[in-house]
C-alpha positions in Angstrom: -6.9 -22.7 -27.3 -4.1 -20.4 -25.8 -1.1 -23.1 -27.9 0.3 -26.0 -29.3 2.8 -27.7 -30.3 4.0 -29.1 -33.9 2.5 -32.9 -32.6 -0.7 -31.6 -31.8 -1.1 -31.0 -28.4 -2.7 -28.0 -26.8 -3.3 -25.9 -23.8 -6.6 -24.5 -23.4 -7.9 -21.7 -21.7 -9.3 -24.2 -19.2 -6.6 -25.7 -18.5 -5.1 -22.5 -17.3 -8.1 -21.9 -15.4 -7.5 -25.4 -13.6 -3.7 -25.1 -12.8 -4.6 -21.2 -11.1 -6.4 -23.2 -8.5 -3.1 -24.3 -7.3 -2.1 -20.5 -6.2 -3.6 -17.9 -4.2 -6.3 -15.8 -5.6 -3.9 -12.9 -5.8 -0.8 -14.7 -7.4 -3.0 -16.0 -9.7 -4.5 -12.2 -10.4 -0.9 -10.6 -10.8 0.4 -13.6 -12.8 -2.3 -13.7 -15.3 -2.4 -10.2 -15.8 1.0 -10.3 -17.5 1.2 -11.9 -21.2 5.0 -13.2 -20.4 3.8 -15.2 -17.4 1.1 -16.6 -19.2 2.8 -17.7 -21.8 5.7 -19.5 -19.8 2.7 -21.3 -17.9 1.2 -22.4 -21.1 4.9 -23.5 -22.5 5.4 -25.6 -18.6 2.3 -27.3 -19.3 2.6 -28.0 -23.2 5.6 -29.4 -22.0 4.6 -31.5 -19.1 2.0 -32.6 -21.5 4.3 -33.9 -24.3 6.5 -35.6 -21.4 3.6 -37.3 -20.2 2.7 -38.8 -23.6 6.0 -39.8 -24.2 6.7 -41.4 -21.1 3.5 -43.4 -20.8 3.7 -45.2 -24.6 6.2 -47.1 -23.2 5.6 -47.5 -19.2 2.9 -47.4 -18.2 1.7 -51.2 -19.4 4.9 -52.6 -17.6 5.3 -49.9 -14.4 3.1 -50.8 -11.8 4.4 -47.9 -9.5 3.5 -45.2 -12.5 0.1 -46.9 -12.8 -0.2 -47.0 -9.3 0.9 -43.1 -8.6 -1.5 -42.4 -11.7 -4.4 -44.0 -9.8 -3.5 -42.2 -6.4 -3.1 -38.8 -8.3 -6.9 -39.5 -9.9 -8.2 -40.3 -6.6 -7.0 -37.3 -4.5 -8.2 -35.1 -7.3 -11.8 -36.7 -7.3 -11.6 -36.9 -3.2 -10.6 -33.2 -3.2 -13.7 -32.4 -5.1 -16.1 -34.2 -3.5 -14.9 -32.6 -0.4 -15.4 -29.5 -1.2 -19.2 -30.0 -2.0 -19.6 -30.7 1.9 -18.7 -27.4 2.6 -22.0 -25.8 1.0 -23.0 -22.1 1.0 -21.3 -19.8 2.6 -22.3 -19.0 6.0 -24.2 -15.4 6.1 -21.9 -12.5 7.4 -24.6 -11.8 10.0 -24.4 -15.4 11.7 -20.6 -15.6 11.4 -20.5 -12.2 13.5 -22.8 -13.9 16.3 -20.5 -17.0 16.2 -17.4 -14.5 16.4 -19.0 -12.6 19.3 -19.9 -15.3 21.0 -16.2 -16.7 21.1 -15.0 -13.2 22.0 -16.9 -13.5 25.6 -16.5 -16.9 26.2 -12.4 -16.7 25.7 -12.4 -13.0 27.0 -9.7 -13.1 29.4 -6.8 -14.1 27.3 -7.7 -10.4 25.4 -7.1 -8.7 28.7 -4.0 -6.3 28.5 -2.5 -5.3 31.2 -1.7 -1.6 32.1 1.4 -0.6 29.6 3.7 3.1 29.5 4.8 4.4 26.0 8.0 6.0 27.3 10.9 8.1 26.0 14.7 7.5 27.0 17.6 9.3 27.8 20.6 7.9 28.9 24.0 9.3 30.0 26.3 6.2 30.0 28.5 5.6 33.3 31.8 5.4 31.3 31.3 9.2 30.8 33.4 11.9 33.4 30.9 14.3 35.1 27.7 12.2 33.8 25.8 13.3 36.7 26.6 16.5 36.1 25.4 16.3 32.6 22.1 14.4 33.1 21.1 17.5 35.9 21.9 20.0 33.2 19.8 18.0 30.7 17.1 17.9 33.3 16.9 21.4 34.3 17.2 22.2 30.4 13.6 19.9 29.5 12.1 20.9 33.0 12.1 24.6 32.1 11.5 24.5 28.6 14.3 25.2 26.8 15.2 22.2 25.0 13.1 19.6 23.5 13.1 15.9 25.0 13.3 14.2 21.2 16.2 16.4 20.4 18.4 16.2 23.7 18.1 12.0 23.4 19.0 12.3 19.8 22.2 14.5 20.3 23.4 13.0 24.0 21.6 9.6 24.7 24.2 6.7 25.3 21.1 3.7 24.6 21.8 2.8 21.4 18.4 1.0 21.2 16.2 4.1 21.0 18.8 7.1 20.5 17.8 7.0 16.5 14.3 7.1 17.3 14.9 10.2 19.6 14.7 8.2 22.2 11.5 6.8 21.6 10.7 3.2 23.9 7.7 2.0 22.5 4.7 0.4 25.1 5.8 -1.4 27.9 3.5 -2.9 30.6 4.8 -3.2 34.8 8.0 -5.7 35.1 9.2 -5.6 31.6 12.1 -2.8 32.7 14.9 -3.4 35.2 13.4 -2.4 38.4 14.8 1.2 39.1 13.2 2.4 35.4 10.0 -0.2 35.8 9.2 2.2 39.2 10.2 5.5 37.7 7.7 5.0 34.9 4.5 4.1 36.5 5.1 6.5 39.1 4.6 9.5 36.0 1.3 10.3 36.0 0.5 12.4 32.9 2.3 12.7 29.4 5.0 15.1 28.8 5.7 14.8 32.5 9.6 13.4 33.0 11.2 11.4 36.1 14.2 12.7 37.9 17.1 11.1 37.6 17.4 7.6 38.1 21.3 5.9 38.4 21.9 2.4 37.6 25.0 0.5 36.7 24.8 1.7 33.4 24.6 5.4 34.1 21.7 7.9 34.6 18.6 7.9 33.2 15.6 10.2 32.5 12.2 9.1 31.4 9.5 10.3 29.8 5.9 9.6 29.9 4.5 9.7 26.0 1.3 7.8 27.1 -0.5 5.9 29.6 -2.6 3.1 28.6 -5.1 1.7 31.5 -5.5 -1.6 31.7 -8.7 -3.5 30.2 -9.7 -5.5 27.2 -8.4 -6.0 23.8 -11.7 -4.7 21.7 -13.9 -7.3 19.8 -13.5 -5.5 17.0 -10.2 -5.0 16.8 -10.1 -9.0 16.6 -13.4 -9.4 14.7 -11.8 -9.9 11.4 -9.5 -13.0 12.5 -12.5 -14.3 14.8 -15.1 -14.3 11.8 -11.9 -16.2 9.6 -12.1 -18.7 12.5 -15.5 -19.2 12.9 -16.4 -19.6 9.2 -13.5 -22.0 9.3 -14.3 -24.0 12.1 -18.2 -24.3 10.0 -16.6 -25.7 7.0 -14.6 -28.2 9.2 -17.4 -29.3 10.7 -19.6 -29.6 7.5 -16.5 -31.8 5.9 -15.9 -34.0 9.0 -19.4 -34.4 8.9 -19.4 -35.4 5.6 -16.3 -37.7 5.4 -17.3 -39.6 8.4 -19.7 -42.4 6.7 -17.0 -42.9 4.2 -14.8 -44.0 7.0 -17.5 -46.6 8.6 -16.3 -50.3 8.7 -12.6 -50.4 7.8 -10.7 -53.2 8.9 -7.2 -53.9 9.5 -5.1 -56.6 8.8 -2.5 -56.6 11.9 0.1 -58.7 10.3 0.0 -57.0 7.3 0.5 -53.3 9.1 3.2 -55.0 11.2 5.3 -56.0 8.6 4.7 -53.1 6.8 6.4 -50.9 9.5 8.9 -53.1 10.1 10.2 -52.6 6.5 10.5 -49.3 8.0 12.5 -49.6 10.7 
């Protein structure tokens, strides 16, 4: 017994154990590892306990909604449980990989990725006098080594976006930039090599190519872990439809009764 209260009532150990099954595995761990928490869970449910009593000496005998809600409550509680026996033993790791696999192949194309750029930026915005100018001195500068891609974006670009992260873009695959960039880029050929300059209406750009990914498939194992989560769920769904289906054998429906159920609704 983990308390009780000055009319007798408790709260047992098993009782906690019960109302963890309501959280995730790790709430449950973090909040039962502190004596505070515990004992404000213990103190809700003394008190949702004494409530309870309280309430139903005088209404239960005369509520038929209470009783009613009390009877639904028992029966999802019981239903929940004897659901969970259809789900059985755990499928093996080894046949869950093989189901996994399986699925991988048969939906491979939507784990195609297309051929993608990681780029870096810098931009000389067209409000500025001379920009050209500047952008060919920036050039010639990172062309002949004497100043550092990273650090020119950070001290001169004009896109806001990527001037913080010295000009870093990030992956982007053919048709995703405006068109005048989108060509520059997949014309680089190998990192570290940058584009000339490219004018637009917002100034003049120069690209670099950080790295060139080809185009292909998404690996299985990159997507094994969420594939074997889907595959032993898709097993236990299967084991509990299976299961629930003779329980749902020969109901009947009164029509009038639905209809004027609904319409109550309406």
């Amino acid at each position: 017994m983990l308390a009780k209260n000055e009319i007798g009532l408790s709260v047992t150990v098993l009782d906690m154990e019960v109302e963890a099954e309501r959280y995730p595995s790790d709430v449950t761990k973090s909040t039962y590892a502190n004596a505070e928490h515990v004992r404000r869970i213990a103190l809700n449910l003394i008190t949702r306990r004494a409530l309870a009593a309280d309430f139903a000496q005088t209404e239960i005998d005369t509520n038929p909604k209470l009783r009613t809600a009390l009877r639904l409550a028992r029966e999802r509680v019981l239903a929940e449980a004897r659901v969970q026996q259809f789900d059985g033993d755990a499928p093996q790791p080894g046949a869950l990989e093989k189901l996994a696999y399986a699925e991988y192949n048969a939906t491979l194309p939507k784990y195609r990725v297309e051929e993608a750029v990681r780029l870096s930026h810098l931009q000389i915005g067209s409000y500025r006098v001379g920009g050209r100018q500047l952008a060919e001195e920036l050039l010639e500068k990172l062309r002949s080594g004497k100043a550092n891609f990273a650090t020119l974006a950070y001290m001169y670009s004009d896109d806001a976006t990527t001037k913080a992260k010295h000009g870093d873009m990030g992956f982007f695959e053919n048709g995703r930039l405006r068109p005048e960039l989108d060509r520059a880029a997949f014309a680089l050929a190998k990192p570290g090599e940058i584009s000339d300059i490219i004018e637009t209406d917002q100034g003049w750009h120069l690209l670099r190519l950080d790295e060139k990914r080809p185009a292909g498939f998404t690996s299985f194992e990159t997507v094994k872990t969420d594939l074997v989560k889907s595959a032993a769920k898709r097993i236990v769904d299967q084991r509990r439809a299976s299961g629930i289906e003779p329980f749902e054998h020969g109901v009947e429906f009164d029509a009038e009764a639905v209809a004027a159920f609904t319409a109550g609704f309406r």
